[in-house]
FILUM-572999 format. One record per atom (N, C-alpha, C, O): residue in one letter; y, x, z. Coordinates in steps of 0.05 Angstrom, whole numbers, plus 5000, padded with zeros to 4 digits. Each point is the difference from the previous one (the first is absolute). Example, Ala and Ser with C-alpha at 12.3 -4.5 7.8 and 13.67 -1.06 7.14 Angstrom:
% residues 2
A488652645156 A502449825000 A502450185000 A500050215013 S502149724973 S502450165001 S502249855014 S502250105004 
This chain:
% residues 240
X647879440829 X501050275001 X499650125027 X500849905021 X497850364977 X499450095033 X502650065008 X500549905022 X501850264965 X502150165007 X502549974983 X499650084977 X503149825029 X501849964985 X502350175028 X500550005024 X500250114953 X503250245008 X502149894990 X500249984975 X501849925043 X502849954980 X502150155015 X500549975024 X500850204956 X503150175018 X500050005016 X501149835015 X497350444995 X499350045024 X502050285006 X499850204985 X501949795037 X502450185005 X499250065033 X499249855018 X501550514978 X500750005033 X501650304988 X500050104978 X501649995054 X501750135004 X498650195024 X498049945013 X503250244989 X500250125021 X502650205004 X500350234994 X501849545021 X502550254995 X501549874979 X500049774992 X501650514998 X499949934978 X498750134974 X500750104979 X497049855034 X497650074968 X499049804988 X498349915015 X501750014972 X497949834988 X497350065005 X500450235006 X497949754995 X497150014992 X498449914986 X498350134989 X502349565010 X498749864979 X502349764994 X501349895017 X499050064956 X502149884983 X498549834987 X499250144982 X500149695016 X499849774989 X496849994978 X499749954976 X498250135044 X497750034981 X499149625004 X500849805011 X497750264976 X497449674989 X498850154987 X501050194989 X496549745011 X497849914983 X497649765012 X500349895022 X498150084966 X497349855011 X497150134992 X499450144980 X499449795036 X496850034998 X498249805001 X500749765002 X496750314998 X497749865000 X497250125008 X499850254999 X498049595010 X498150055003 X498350194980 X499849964976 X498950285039 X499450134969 X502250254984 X500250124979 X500949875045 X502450244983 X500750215017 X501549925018 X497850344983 X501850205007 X501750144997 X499650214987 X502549735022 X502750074991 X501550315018 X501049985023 X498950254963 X501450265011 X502849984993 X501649944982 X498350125037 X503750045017 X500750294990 X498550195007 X503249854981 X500550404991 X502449985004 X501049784998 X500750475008 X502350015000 X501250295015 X498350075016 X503350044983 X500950245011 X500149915034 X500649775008 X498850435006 X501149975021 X503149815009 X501949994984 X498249885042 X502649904997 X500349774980 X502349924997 X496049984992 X499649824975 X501049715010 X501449834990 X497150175036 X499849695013 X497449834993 X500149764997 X497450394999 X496949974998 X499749875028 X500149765004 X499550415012 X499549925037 X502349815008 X498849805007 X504050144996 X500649835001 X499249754989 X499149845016 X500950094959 X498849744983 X497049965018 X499649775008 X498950374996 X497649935007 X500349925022 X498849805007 X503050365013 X499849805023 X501549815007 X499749835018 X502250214961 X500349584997 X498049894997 X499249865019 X499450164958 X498749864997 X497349935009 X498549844990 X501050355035 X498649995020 X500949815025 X498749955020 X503049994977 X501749835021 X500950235028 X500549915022 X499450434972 X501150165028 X502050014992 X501050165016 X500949764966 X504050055000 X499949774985 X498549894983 X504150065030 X501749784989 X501550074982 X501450205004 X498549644968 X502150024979 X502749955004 X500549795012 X502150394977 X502749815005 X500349814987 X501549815007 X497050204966 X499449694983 X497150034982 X498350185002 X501749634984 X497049964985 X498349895010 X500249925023 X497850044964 X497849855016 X497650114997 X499850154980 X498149845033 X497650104995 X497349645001 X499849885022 X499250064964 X497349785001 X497750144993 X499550204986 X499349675026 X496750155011 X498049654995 X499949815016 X499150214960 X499249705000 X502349785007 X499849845018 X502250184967 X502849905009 X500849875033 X501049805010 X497950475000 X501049965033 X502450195001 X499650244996 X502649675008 X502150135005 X499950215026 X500149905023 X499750384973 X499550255016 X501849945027 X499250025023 X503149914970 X501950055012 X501049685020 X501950035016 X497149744982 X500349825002 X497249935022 X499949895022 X498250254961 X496749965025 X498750174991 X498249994983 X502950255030 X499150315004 X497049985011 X498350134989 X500849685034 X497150085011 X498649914979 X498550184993 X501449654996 X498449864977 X499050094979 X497649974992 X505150224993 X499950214978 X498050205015 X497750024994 X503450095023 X498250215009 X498149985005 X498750215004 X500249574998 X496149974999 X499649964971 X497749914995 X503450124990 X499150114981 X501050224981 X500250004975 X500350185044 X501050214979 X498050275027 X499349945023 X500350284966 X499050265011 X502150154995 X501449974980 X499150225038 X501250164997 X498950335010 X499150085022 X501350034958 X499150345010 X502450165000 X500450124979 X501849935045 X501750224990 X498950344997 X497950105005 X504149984987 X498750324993 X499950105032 X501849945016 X496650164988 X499750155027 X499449835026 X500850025023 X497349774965 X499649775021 X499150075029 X498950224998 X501049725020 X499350085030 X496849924999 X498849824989 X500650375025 X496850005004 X500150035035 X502050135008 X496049745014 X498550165020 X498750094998 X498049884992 X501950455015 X497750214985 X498649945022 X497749984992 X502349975037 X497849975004 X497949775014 X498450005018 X502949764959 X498149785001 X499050074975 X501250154985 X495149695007 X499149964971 X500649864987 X501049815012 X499150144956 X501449854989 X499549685004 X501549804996 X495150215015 X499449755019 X501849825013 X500549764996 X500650455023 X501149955023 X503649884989 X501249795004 X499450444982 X502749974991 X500849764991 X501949865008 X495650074963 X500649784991 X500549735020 X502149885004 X495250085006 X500049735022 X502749985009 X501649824995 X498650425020 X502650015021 X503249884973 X501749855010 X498750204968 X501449874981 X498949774994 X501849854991 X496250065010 X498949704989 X501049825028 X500949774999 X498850375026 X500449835024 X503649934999 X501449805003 X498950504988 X503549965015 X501249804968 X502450014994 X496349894995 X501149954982 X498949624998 X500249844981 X498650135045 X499949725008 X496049884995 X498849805006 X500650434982 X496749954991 X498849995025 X500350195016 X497749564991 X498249985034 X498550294978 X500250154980 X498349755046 X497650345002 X497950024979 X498750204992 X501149555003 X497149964978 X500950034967 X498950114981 X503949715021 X500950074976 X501050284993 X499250084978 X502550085036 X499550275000 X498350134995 X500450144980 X497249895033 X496550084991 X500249944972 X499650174984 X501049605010 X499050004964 X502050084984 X499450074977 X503349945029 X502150114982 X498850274999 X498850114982 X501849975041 X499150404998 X497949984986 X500450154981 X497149735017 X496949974983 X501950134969 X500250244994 X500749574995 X500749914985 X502550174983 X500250014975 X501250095040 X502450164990 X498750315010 X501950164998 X496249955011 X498950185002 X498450074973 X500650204986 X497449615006 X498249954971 X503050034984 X500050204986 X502549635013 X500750024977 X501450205002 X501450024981 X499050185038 X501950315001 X498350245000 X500950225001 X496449734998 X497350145003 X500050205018 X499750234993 X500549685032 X499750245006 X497450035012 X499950225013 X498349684988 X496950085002 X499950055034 X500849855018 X497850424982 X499050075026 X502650065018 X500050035024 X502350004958 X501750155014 X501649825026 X501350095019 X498149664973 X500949725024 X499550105025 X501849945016 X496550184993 X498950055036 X501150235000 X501149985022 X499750294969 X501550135005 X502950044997 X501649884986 X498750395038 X503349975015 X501650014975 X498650094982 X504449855008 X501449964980 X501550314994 X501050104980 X498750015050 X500450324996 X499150214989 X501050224995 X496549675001 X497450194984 X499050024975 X498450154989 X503249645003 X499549824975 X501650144979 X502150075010 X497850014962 X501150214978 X502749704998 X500349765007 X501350514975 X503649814996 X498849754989 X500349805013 X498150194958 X499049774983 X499049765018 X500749764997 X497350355027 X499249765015 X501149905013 X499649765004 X503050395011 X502349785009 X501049904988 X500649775006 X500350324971 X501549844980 X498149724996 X500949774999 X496750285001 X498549725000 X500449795020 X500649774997 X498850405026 X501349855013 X502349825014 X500349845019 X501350294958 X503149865002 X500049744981 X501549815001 X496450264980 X499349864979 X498949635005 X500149774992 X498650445031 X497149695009 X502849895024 X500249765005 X501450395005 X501949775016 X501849894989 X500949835014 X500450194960 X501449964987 X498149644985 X500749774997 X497050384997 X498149674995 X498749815011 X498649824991 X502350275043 X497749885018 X500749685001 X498549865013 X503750034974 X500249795009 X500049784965 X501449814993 X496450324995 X500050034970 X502149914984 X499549794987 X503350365009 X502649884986 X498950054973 X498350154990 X503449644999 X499949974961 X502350274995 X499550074977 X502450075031 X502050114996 X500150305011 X501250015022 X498150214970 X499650235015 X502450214992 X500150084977 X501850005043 X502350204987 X498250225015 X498649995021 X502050234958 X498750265014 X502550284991 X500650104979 X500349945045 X501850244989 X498250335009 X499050075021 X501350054955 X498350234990 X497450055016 X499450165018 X498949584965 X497850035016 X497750244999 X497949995013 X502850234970 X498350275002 X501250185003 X499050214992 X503749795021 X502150275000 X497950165025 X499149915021 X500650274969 X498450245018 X497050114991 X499150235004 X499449534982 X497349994998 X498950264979 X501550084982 X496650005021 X499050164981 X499549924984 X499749765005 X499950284968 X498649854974 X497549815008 X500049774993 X498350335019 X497749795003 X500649805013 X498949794991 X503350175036 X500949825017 X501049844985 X499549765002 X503250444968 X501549704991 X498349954981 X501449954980 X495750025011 X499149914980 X498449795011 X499149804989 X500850265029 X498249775019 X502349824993 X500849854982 X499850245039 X503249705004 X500849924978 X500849775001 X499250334978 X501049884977 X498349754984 X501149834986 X496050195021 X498249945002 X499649695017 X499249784992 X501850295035 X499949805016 X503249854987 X499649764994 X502850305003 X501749854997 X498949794967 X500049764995 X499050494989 X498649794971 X498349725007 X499449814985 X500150235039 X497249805012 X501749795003 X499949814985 X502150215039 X501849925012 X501649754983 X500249755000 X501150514982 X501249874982 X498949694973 X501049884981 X496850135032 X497749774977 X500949725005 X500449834982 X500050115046 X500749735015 X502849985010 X500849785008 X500950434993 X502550005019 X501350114980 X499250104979 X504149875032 X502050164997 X501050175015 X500849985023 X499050264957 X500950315017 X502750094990 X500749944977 X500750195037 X502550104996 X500050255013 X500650025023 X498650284956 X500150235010 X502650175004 X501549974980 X499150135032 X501750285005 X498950204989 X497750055007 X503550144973 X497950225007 X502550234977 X501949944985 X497250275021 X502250284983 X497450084984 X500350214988 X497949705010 X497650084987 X500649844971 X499749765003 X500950324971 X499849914974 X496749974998 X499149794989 X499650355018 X496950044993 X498949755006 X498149894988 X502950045028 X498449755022 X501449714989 X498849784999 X503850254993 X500949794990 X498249954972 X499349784993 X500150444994 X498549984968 X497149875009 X498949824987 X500250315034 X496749945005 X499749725008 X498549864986 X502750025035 X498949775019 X503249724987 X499349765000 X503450294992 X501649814996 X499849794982 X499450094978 X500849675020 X500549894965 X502249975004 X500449874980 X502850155035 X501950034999 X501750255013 X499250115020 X502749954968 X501650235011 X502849805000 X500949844984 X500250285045 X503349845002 X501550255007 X499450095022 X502750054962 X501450175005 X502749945012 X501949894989 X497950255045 X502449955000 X502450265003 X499750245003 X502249644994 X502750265003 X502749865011 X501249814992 X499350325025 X503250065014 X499849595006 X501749834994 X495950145018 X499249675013 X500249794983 X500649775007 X498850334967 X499549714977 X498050124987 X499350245005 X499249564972 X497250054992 X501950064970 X502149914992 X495550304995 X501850194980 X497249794967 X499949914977 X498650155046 X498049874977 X497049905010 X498350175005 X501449684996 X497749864999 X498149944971 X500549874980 X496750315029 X498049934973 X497850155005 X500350175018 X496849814965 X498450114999 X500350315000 X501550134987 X496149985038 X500350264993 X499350134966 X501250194989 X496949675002 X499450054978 X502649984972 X500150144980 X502049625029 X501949974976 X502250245008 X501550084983 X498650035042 X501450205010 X499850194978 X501450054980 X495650065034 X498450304985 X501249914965 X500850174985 X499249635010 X499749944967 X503350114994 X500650214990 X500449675016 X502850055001 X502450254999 X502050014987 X496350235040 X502350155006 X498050234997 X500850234996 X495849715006 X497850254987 X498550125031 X497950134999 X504049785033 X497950015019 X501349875022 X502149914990 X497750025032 X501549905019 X501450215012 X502049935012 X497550304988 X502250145011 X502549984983 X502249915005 X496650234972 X502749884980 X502549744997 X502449984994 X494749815015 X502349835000 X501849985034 X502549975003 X495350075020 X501850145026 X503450064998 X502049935013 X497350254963 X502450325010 X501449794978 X502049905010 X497650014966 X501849934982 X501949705014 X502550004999 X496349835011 X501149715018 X501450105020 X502149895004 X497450305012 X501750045022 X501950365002 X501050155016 X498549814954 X501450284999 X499850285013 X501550204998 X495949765017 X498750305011 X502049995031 X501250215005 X499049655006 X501450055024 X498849925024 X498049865001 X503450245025 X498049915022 X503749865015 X502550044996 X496049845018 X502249905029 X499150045018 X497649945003 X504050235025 X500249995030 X498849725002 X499749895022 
């Protein structure tokens, strides 16, 4: 099993955020994260990214306990948050290495991660140029190829086309389908469209528990579209 969730709880205050989700995954599965704002989507993920600590639950990553041997998990998991940091003006050349180094890779192995997570984030010619010049989609690639440079089985990506034009998120949707052939992905996204196009799972969550877990397709069958079923599971509401 790549990924096992059990009652996974945190707080902030006194809010809840996330109440007691589980599920599991596997190689081969992309699984969209939906839920109203305030849902507790981005929390759960970065549990289970190992950047917050749970007040309870557990997170296993190839049954490595997250929380027990955090560096371990995290060489194998990627992480893309929404609005990832770029240096606009190093190339994505440069950027990457400089993450392959600080992330313990000598110099040669670096050279071939970036090879390698560049081809599989495509970004073509766009490697030697500055990251400032570069359209929203190609950074986003580039957040993409550092998120894989150290090739994890486990990729969380929170809203990985929020901004893009149609052509940008069709690409990407494109590259996450690719992606998704060998690994486990775990998207973020307020996009229904994108959950229908690129997911074989949808996990809905609300007010920090999972409302339903299943095919987007047994969704659509069900309630007649994913928005429908959206507004009907969580009752059409948003949270602060």
């Amino acid at each position: 099993m790549l990924l096992q969730v059990d009652g996974l709880r945190k707080s902030f205050g006194r809010r809840v955020a996330v109440d007691g989700i589980g599920f599991s995954m596997d190689a081969g599965e992309i699984v969209g994260f939906l839920g109203p704002n305030g849902a507790g989507k981005t929390t759960t993920m970065r549990m289970i990214a190992g950047y917050l600590e749970p007040d309870d639950g557990t997170v296993r990553i190839f049954n490595i306990d997250v929380a027990q041997e955090r560096r371990r998990a995290q060489e194998r998991v990627g992480y893309l948050p929404e609005g990832a940091p770029l240096y606009g003006e190093m190339t994505p050349w440069d950027f990457l290495r400089f993450i392959g180094e600080a992330r313990g890779m000598t110099r040669e192995a670096a050279r071939h991660a970036v090879r390698r997570a560049a081809q599989d984030a495509r970004l073509g010619d766009s490697i030697n140029r500055p990251i400032d010049t570069l359209s929203k989609g190609y950074r986003r690639r580039v957040g993409f190829a550092a998120a894989l440079l150290h090739d994890p089985m486990l990729l969380i990506l929170d809203e990985p086309t929020d901004g893009l034009d149609p052509n940008q998120r069709h690409a990407v949707r494109d590259l996450i389908k690719k992606l998704g052939e060998e690994r486990g992905l775990i998207i973020s996204t307020h996009s229904l469209e994108e959950v229908e196009a690129v997911c074989t799972r949808a996990i809905l969550i609300d007010r920090g528990r999972i409302v339903v877990d299943k095919a987007p397709a047994a969704l659509i069958e069900e309630h007649g579209s994913l928005e429908r079923a959206f507004t009907t599971l969580t009752a059409g509401e948003e949270r602060a």
